[in-house]
N, C-alpha and C positions, 0 to 999 in steps of 0.2 A: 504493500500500500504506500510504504513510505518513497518507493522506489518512483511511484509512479507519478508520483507528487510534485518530484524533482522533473523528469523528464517532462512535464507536462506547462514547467511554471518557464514564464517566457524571458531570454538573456539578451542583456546589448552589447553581448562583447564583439560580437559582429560590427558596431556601430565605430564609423568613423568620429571619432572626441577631435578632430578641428571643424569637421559639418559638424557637429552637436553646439560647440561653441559659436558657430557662422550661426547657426538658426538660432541658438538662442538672445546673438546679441539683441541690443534694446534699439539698436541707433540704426535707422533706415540704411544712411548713407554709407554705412560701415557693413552693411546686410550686401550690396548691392554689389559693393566693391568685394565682399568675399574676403573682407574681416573680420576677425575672431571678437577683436574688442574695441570698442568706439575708439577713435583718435584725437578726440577732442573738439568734433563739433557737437554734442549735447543733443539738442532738438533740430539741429541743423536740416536734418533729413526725415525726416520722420521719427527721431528716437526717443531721446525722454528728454527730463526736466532740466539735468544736466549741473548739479551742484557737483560741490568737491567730493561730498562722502558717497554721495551715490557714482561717480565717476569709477572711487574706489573700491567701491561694491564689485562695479561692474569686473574690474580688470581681475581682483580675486577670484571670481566666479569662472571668469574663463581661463585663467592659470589653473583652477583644480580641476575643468574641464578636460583641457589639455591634458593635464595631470603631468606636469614638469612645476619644478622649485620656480618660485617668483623672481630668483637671481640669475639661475640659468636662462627660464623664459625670457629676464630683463636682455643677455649678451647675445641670446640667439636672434632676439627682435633688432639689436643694434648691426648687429652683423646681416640680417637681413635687409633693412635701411640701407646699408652700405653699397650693398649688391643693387637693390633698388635703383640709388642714384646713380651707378652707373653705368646702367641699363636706358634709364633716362636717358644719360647723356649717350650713349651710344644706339637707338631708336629714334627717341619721341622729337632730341634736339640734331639728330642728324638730316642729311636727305635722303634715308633709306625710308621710302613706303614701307609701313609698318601693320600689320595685319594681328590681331592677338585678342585671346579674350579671359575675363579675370571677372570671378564674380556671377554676376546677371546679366553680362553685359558683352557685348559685342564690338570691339575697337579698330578703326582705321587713322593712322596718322599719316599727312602727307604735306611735309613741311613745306618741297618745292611747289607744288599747287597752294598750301595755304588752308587744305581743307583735314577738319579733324571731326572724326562723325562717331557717335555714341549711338547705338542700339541696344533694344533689350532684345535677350537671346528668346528664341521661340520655343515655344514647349514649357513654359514656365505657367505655376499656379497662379489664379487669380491675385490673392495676397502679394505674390511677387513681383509680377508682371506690376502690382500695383505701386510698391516699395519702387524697385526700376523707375516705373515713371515719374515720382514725386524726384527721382537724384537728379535725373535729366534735369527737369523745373531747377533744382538746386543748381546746378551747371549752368542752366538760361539765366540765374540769377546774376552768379558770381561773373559772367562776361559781361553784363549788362553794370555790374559796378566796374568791373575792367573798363569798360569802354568808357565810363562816366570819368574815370583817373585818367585816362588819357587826356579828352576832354578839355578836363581843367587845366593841363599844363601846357596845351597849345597843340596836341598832337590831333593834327587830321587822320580820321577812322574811316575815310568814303569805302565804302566797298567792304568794310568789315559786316557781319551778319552771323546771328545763331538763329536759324530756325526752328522749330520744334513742331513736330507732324506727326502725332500718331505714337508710335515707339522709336522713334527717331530724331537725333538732335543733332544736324549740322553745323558746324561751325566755321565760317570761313574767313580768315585773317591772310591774305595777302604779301604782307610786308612778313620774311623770316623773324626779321629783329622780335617785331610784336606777337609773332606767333608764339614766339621761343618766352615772352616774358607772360604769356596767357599758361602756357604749360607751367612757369615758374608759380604764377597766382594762383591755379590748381594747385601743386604740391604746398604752398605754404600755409591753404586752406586744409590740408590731406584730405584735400578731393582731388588727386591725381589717381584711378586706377591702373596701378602698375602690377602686371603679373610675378607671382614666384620665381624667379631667375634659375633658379635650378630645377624646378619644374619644364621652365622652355627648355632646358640644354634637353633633358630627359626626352622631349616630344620631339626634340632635332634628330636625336640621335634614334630613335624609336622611326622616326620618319624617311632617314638617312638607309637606315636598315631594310626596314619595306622598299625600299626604290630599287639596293644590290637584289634583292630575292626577286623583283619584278622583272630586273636586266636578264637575271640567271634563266628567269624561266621563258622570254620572251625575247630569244637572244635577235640579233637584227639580220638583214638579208645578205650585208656585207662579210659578218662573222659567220655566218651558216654556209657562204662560200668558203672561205678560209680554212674552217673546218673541212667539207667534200675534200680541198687539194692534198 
């Protein structure tokens, strides 16, 4: 009886603890981007109230989620930042078209055009899909004060534009310089979604792999001669 009790009662050990900490965070903005723990916009996005102590609720909560020490978690977060920004700077501030997606969301950056476009990924729950669209709005906000600081200091914006349609938020800034300081105004908002760095090497190389096995088995008409001689 006792036996059956056990097999019968149900386990999360199954369950991914950094999705458990993603779903359970409180802060939209930080759900959307596929953070574990607000980063300090509060209600910015949909989250909550946003005081000190509940700040500090929150990070607790998702460090026991995690289930890593609040010190480790502190060097492995700093060391991730690190990677981060240099990822940054080698994508989002380069002119390499940039394709990637991190969170709810769907990313293309494209310096030398000027066009940087947010979507929310498909297939996503109403709740989510709804979270998604509130970051967007958050994103049409924060360019909409960009544009306002330009503005004031003298700087002509013609031709700059965020539109916002549906699940989709283009943003088109023209000039590199200002593109590169709208990406800078994301990041120091930590509204920048930047993916896991070692997570892309992983998908490069996962993807690099798949292509050799594709060549092997579909060799081309020149190596198939090659081979005959």
């Amino acid at each position: 009886m006792a036996d059956k009790t056990k097999s019968s009662k149900p386990t999360n050990s199954n369950k991914d603890p950094i999705k458990a900490a993603i779903d359970s965070n409180p802060c939209g903005s930080c759900r959307a981007m596929g953070l574990p723990s607000c980063k300090g916009h509060g209600a910015g996005g949909g989250g909550g109230g946003g005081g000190s102590d509940s700040e500090e609720k929150k990070e607790k909560t998702s460090a026991k989620v995690i289930g890593a020490p609040s010190q480790t978690a502190f060097a492995s977060t700093t060391e991730l930042d690190k990677a981060k920004t240099m990822w940054v700077q080698s994508q989002l501030l380069s002119n390499v078209t940039s394709n990637y997606e991190v969170g709810l969301l769907l990313i293309e950056s494209d310096r030398l055009r000027g066009n940087l476009t947010f979507k929310v990924k498909p297939g996503l729950s109403k709740v989510e899909e709804e979270i998604s669209r509130q970051f967007l709005k958050t994103i049409k906000t924060e360019f909409d004060e960009f544009i306002n600081q330009l503005t004031e200091k003298g700087v002509s914006t013609t031709n700059f534009s965020a539109t916002l349609k549906d699940n989709e938020l283009s943003v088109h800034i023209p000039n590199p310089k200002y593109y590169d300081k709208f990406i800078k105004h994301l990041e120091n908002k930590n509204l920048l979604p930047v993916p896991n760095p070692e997570r892309e090497e992983k998908k490069e190389a996962i993807r690099s792999a798949r292509e050799d096995k594709r060549q092997a088995f579909n060799p081309t008409p020149l190596s198939t001669r090659h081979e005959k001689k």
